[in-house]
C-alpha positions in Angstrom: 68.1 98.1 -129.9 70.4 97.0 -126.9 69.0 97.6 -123.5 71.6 99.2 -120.8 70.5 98.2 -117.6 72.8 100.6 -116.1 71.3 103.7 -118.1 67.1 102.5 -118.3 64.9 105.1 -120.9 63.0 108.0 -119.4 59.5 107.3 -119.3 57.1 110.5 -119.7 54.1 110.9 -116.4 51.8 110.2 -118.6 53.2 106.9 -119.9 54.0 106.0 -116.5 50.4 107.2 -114.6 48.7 105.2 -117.5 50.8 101.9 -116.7 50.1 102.7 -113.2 46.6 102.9 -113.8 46.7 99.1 -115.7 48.8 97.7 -113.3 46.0 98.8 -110.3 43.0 97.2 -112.6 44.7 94.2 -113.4 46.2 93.7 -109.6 42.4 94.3 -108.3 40.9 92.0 -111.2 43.7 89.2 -110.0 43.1 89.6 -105.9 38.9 89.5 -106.5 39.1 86.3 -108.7 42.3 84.7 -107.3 42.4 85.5 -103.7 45.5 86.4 -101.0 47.7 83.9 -103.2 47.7 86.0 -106.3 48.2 89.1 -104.2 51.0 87.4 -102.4 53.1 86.6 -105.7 52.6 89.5 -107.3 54.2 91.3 -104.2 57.0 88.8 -104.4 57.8 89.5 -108.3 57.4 93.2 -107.5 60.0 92.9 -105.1 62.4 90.0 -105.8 62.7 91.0 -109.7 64.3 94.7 -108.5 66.2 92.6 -105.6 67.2 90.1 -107.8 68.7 92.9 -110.3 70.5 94.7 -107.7 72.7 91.9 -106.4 73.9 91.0 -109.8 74.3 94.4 -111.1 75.1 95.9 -107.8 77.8 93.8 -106.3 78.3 95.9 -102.9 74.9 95.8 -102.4 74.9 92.2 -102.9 78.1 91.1 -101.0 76.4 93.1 -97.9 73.2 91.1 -98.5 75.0 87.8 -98.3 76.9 89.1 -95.3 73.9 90.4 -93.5 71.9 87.3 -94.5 74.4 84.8 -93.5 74.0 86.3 -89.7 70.5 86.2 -89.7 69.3 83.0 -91.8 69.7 80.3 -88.6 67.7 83.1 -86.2 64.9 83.1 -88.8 64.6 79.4 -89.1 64.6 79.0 -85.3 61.6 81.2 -85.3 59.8 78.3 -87.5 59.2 80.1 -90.5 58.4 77.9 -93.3 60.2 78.9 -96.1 63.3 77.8 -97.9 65.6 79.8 -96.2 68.7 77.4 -97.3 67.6 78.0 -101.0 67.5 81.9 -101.1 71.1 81.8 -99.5 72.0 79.6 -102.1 70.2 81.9 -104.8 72.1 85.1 -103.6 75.0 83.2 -103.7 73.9 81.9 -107.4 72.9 85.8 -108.5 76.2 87.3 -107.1 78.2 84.5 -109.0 76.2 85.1 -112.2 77.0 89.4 -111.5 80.7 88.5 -111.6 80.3 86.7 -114.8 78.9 89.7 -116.5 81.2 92.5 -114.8 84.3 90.5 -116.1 82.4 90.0 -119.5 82.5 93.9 -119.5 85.5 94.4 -117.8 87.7 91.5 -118.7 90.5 91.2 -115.5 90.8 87.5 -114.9 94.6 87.7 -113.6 93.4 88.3 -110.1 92.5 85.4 -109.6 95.8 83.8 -110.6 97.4 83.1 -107.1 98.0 80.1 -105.0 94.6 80.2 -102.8 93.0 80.4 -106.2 94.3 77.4 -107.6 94.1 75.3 -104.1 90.5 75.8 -103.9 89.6 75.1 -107.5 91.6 71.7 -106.8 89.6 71.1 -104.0 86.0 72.1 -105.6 87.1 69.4 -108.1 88.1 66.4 -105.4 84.4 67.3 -103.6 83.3 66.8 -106.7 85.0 64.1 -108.1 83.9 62.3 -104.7 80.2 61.6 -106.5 81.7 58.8 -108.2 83.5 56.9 -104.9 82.2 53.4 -105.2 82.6 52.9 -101.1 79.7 55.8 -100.5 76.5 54.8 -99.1 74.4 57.4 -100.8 75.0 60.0 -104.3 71.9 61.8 -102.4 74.3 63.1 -99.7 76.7 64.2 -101.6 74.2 66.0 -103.8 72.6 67.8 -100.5 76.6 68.4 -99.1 78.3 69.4 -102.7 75.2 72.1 -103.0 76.6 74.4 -99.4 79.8 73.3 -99.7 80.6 74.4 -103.5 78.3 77.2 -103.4 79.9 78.9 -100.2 83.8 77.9 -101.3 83.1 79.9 -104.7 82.0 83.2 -102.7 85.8 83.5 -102.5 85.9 84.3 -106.0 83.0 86.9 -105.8 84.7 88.3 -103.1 88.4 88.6 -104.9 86.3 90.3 -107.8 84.7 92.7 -106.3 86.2 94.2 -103.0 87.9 96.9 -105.2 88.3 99.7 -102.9 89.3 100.7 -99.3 86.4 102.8 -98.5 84.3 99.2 -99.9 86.6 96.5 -96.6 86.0 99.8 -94.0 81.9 99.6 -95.2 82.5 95.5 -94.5 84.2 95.8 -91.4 81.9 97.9 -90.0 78.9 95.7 -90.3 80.8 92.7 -89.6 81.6 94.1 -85.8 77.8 95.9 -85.9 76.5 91.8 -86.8 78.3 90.7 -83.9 77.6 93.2 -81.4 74.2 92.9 -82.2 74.8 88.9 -81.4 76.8 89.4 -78.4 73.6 91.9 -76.6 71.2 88.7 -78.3 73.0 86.7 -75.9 73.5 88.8 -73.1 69.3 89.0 -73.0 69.6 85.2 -73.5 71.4 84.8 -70.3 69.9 87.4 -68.1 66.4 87.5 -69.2 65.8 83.9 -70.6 64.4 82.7 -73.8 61.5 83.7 -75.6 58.8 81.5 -76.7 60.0 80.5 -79.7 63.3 79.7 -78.9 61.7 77.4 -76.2 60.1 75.3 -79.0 63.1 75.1 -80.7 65.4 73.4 -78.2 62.1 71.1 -76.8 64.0 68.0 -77.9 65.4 65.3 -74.9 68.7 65.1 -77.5 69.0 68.9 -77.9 68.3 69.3 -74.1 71.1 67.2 -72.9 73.3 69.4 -75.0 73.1 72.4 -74.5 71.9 71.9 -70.6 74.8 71.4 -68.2 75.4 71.3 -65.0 72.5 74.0 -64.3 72.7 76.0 -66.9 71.9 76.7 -70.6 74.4 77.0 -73.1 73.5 80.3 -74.8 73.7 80.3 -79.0 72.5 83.8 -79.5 71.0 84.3 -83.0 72.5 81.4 -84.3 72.3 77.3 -84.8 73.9 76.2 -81.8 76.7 77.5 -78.9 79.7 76.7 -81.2 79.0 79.0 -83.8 78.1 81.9 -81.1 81.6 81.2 -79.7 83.7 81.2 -82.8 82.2 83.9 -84.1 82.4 86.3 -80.5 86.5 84.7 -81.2 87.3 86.3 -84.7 84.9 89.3 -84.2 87.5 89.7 -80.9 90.1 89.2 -83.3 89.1 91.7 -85.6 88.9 94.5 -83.0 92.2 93.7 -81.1 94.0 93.9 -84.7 92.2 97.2 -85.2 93.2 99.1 -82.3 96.6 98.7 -83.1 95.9 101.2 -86.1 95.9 105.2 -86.1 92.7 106.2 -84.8 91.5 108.4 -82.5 91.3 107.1 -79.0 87.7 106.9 -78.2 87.5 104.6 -81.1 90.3 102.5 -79.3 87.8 102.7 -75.9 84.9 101.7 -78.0 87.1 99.0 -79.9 88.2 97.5 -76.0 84.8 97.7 -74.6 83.6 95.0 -77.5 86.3 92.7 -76.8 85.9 92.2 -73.1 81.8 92.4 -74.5 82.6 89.8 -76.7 84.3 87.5 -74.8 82.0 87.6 -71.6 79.3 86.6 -74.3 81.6 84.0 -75.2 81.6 82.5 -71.7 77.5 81.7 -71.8 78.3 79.7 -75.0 80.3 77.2 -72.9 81.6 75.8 -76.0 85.2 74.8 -74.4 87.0 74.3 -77.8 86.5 78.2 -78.4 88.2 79.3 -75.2 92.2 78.8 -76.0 91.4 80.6 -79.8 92.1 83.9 -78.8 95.4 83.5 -76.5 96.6 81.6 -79.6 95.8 84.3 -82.2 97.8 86.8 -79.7 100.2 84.7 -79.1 100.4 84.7 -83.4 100.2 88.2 -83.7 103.0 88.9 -81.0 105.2 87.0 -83.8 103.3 88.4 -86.7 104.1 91.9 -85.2 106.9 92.0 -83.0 108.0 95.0 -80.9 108.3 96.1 -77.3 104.4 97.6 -77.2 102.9 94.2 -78.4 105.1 92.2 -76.2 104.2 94.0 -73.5 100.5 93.7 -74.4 100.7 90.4 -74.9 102.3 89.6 -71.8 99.7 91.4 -69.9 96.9 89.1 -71.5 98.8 85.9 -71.0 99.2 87.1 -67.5 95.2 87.8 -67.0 94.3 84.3 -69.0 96.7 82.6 -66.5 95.1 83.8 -63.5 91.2 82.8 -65.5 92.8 79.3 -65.5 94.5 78.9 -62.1 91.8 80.7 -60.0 89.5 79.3 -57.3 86.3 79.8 -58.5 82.9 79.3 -58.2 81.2 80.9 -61.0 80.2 78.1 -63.6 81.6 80.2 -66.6 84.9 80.5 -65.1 85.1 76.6 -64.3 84.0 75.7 -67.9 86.3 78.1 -69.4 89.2 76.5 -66.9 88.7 72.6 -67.9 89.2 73.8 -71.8 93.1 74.0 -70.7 92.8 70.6 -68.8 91.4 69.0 -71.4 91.9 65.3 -69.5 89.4 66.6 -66.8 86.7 66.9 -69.5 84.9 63.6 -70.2 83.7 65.1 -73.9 87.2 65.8 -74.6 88.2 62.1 -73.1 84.4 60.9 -75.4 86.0 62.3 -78.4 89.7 61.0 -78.2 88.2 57.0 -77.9 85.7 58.0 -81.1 88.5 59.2 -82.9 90.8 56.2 -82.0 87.6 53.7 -83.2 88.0 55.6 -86.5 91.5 55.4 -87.3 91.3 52.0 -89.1 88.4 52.9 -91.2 90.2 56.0 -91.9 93.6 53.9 -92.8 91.6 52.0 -95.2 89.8 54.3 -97.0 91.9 56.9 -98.9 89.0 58.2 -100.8 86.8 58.3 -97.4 83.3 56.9 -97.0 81.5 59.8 -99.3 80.7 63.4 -98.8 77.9 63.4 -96.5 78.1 60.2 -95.1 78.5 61.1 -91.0 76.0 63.9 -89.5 72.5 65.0 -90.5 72.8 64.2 -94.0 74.6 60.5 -92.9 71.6 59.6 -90.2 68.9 61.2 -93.1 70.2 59.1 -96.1 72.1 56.3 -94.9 70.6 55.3 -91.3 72.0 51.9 -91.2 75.6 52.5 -91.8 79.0 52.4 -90.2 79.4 56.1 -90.8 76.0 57.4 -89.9 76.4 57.1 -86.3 79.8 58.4 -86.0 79.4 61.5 -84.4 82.6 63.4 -86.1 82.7 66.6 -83.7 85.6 67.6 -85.5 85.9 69.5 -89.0 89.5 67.5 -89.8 88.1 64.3 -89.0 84.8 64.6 -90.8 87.3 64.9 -93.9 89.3 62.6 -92.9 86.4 59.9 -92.3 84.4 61.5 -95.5 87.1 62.1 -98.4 89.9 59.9 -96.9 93.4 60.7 -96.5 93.8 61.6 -99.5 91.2 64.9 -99.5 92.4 65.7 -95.6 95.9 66.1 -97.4 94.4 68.5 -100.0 92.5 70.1 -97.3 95.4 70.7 -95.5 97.5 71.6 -98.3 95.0 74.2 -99.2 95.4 75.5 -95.2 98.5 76.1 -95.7 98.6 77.6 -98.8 96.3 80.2 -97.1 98.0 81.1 -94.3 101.7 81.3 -95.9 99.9 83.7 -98.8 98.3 85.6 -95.6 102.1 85.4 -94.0 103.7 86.6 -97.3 101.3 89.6 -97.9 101.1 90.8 -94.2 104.8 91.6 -95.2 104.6 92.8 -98.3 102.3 95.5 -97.7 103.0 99.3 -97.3 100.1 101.0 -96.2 99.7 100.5 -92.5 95.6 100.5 -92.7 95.7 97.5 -95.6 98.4 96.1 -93.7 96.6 95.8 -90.6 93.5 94.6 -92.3 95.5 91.7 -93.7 96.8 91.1 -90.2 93.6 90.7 -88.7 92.2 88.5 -91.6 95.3 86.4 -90.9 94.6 85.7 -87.3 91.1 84.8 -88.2 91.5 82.4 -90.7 94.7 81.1 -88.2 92.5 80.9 -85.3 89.3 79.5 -86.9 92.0 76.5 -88.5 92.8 75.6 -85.0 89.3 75.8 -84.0 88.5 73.7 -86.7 90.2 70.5 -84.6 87.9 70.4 -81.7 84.7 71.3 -83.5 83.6 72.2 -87.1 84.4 75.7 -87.7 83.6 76.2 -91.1 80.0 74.6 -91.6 77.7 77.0 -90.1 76.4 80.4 -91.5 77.8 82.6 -90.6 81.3 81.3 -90.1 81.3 79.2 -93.7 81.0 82.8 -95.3 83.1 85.2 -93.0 86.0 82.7 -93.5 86.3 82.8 -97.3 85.8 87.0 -96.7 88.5 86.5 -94.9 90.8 84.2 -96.9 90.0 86.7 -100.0 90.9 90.0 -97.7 94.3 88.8 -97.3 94.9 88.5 -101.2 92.9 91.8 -101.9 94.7 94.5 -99.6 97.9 92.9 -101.2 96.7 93.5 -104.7 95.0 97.1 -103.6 98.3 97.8 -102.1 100.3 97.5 -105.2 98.0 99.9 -106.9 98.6 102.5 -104.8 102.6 101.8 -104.7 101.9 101.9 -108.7 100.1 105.0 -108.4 102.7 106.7 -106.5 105.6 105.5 -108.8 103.6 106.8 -111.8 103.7 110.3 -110.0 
């Protein structure tokens, strides 16, 4: 007899009070002989099994795990829990992959994936992987440790192709994604006006760390997550998100709400004092004025040029304000100035390398497995030239490729699509994944949770509404 997972057997009361009744005797009979530890893993079995089930056979539920956990994982490991945090993400990510496997076993629809983005991140799956065999790489251990995140994450693109089917389903996501970030944004407003707490202050009680996130007086706030870059970015696209939305049909208290998290967002932003996040925004306006031309934009967009102009140009002496103003004059900045002599040293290892020095080989995986090389003290600071300086010319010319293979399939759909909602959802994932690319230059946008996953949501949104979109134009041919 097949079991259906999605229709289990009835089971009578009296079946069910006298497993209840076993499961009690056998529980006490394990926690008397066995002590908290036995108690401990039976609770985890109880629960993981069921949670386990539920994100392969319940892909919503899943993808808003994943979404949910990916905000939360690096606040959790700052509080100095000891527990393979890294690993479960990776195991969501493994049960979700696994759940698309069997829906598409049942439900054979394999031409969605057939599109450009598709292809361009399969080829560049294959290069990071091919990578394990370049004979210049210091250590196979960092690639094994890099390949693991960055494989892992790259194929939640898939998942999410597969199963974002509805409207109602992106509404649900986008809702949670601006709830995640307003939650982040008050983190850091209590960060800033009311300090640290304890455990934060252990976290950052490192001389290195210190002198990073310490300047001039004041400390660089990272809300819930690893560090100040990855607050930024992610205040910058959740922005994004609900500029884009307020040019929709809604009703205008939503609008009020929508423009009271922007300016939230973006004060928030400020205490991050991450300079390479500042100029994102103007840019992504500046893109959607193009994107979306007409007199209301132009005049909206001239009005926020105007205000940013006035941020750079003022006399100040608020610290936010003057950090925010060097990000436009970027000779005045000595990091800025730090990082153009680093990247000039590089060049001619870059030049004569075309396969790069290994995946892995610069960073925290570079210093872990490979202290004494060239590479492992190169501080890259830059997501292009850590794959430039990692996988060569050659893979910074795939990775580009694959950039703009996005973002001219973002272009094309944007236009293609009818609906005004899908359309404007597409829009907004457009600017996101356009914003977070030029981000990527002066710092690495796509390596930290949450921004690693949000991106491929985002990169997938842009192909979904397109495909949902001719549905409904199907639909309403067929009637």
């Amino acid at each position: 007899m097949k079991f259906d997972f999605t229709s289990p057997a009835k089971i009578s009361p009296i079946l069910l009070t006298i497993l209840l009744v076993l499961f009690t005797g056998l529980f006490t009979l394990g926690s008397f002989h066995f002590g908290l530890t036995f108690s401990l893993l039976v609770f985890i079995i109880l629960i993981g099994i069921p949670f386990a089930f539920s994100i392969m056979f319940y892909p919503r539920f899943g993808i808003l795990v994943l979404l949910i956990a990916a905000y939360f994982i690096m606040w959790v490991l700052r509080m100095g829990i000891n527990f393979p945090l890294g690993t479960l993400m990776d195991g969501i990510e493994l049960l979700l992959i696994i759940g698309l496997f069997i829906s598409q076993k049942q439900n054979p629809n394999w031409e969605i994936f057939k599109n450009p983005i598709s292809y361009m991140i399969l080829i560049w799956i294959a290069y990071n992987l091919f990578m394990f065999l370049n004979p210049v790489a210091e250590s196979r251990l960092a690639w094994v440790y890099t390949i693991r995140a960055l494989a892992m994450v790259m194929l939640t693109y898939f998942i999410f192709m597969a199963q974002i089917k509805t409207v109602s389903f992106i509404r649900i996501i986008i809702k949670v994604w601006i709830g995640l970030a307003f939650f982040a944004a008050l983190y850091a407003f209590k960060q800033e006006h009311f300090g640290f707490f304890a455990f934060e202050e252990r976290s950052i009680d490192d001389p290195l760390l210190r002198s990073l996130l310490f300047i001039d007086g004041r400390w660089r706030k990272f809300s819930i997550f690893s560090e100040p870059v990855a607050f930024a970015y992610n205040m910058v696209t959740a922005s994004i998100l609900c500029i884009v939305l307020m040019l929709n049909q809604m009703k205008t208290y939503k609008k009020v709400i929508l423009g009271f998290l922007v300016l939230f967002f973006l004060l928030t932003m400020l205490y991050s004092g991450t300079r390479g996040a500042y100029p994102l925004l103007p840019i992504a306006i500046f893109m959607l004025a193009i994107l979306k031309f007409n007199f209301k934009i132009l005049i909206a967009s001239s009005i926020a040029l105007v205000f940013f102009l006035l941020l750079i140009f003022v006399p100040t002496s608020n610290q936010h304000i003057k950090r925010f103003q060097t990000a436009f004059r970027p000779s005045d900045d000595a990091s800025f100035n730090v990082r153009k002599i680093n990247q000039k040293k590089i060049q001619p290892y870059i030049q004569s390398h075309p396969f790069g020095g290994g995946l892995g080989a610069t960073g925290t995986w570079g210093r872990r497995f490979s202290p004494n090389s060239y590479l492992a003290s190169f501080p890259p600071d830059s997501g292009y030239v850590r794959t430039a300086v990692e996988l060569g010319y050659v893979g910074m010319f795939i990775f580009c490729t694959l950039m703009f293979v996005i973002l001219k399939t973002g272009i094309k759909n944007y236009f293609e699509i009818k609906d005004p909602e899908l359309k404007n959802y597409c829009l907004a994932m457009l600017l996101i994944v356009f914003a977070l690319n030029i981000g990527n230059y002066p710092q690495e946008a796509f390596v930290q949770f949450p921004s690693s996953i949000y991106f491929y949501l985002a990169v997938a949104l842009l192909n979904v509404t397109w495909l949902l979109d001719k549905q409904q134009q199907k639909r309403q041919l067929l009637t």
